[in-house]
Wavefront OBJ file of the C-alpha trace (Angstrom):
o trace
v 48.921 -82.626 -41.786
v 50.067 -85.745 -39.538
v 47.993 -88.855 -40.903
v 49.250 -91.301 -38.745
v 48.536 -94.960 -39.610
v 48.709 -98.182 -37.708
v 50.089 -100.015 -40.661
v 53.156 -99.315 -42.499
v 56.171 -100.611 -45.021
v 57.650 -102.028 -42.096
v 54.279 -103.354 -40.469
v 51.576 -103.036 -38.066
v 52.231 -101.162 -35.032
v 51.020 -102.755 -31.174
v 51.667 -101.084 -27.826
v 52.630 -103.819 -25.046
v 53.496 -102.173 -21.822
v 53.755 -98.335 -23.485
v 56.661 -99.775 -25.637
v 55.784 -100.020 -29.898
v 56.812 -102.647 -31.629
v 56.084 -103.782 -35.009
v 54.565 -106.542 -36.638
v 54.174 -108.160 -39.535
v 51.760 -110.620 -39.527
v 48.445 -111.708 -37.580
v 49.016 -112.816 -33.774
v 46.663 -113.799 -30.863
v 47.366 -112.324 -27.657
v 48.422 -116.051 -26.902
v 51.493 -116.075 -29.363
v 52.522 -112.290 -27.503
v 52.981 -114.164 -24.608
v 54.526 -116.948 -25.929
v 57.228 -115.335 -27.514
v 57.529 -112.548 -24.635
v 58.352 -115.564 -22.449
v 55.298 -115.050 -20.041
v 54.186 -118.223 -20.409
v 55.140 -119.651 -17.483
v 54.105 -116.659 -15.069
v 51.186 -115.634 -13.046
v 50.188 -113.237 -15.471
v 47.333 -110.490 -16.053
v 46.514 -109.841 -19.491
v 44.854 -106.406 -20.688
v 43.864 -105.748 -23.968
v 42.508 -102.244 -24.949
v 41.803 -101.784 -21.267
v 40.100 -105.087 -20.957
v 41.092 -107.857 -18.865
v 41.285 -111.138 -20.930
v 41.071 -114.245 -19.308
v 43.861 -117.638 -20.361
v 40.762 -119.288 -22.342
v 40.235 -115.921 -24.325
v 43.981 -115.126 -24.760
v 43.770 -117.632 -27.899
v 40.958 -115.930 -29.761
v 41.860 -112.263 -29.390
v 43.171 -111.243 -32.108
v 46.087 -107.909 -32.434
v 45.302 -105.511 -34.465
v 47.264 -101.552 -35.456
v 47.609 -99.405 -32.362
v 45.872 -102.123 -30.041
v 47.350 -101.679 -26.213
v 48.326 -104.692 -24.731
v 49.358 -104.196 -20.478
v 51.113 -107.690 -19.149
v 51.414 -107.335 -15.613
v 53.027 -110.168 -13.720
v 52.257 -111.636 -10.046
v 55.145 -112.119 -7.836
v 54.629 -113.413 -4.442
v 56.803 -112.547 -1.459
v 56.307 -112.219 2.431
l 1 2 3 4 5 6 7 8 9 10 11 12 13 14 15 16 17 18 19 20 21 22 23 24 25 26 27 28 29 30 31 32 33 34 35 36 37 38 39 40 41 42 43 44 45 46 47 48 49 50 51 52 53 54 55 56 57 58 59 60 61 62 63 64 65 66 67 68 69 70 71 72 73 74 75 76 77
């Protein structure tokens, strides 16, 4: 039987942009960004298929197996 769990020796598992990566200790959806380097984008934020807005990036907090989608704005003519 396959018990898969969100937390492990190594850390917590997060999905940002259908790519896993591992964590080991509590982040905001804020402090993603910041150390993804979107920072400075036009940026859409999505957590567990929600939109969050930049005020509410700072209180959502990551959890196991939460899905994060970043996509960014790019303007052209």
């Amino acid at each position: 039987m396959n018990n898969y769990n969100s937390k492990n020796v190594f850390g917590t598992w997060i999905i940002i942009n259908d790519n896993i990566y591992t964590i080991n200790y509590n982040l905001s959806l804020k402090d993603v960004i910041q150390f993804l380097d979107y920072k400075n984008c036009a940026l859409v934020s999505e957590h567990n298929q929600k939109i969050v807005t930049k005020y509410d990036e700072k209180f959502c907090t990551i959890k196991g197996l939460d899905k994060i989608e970043f996509v960014t704005i790019v303007g052209g003519g």
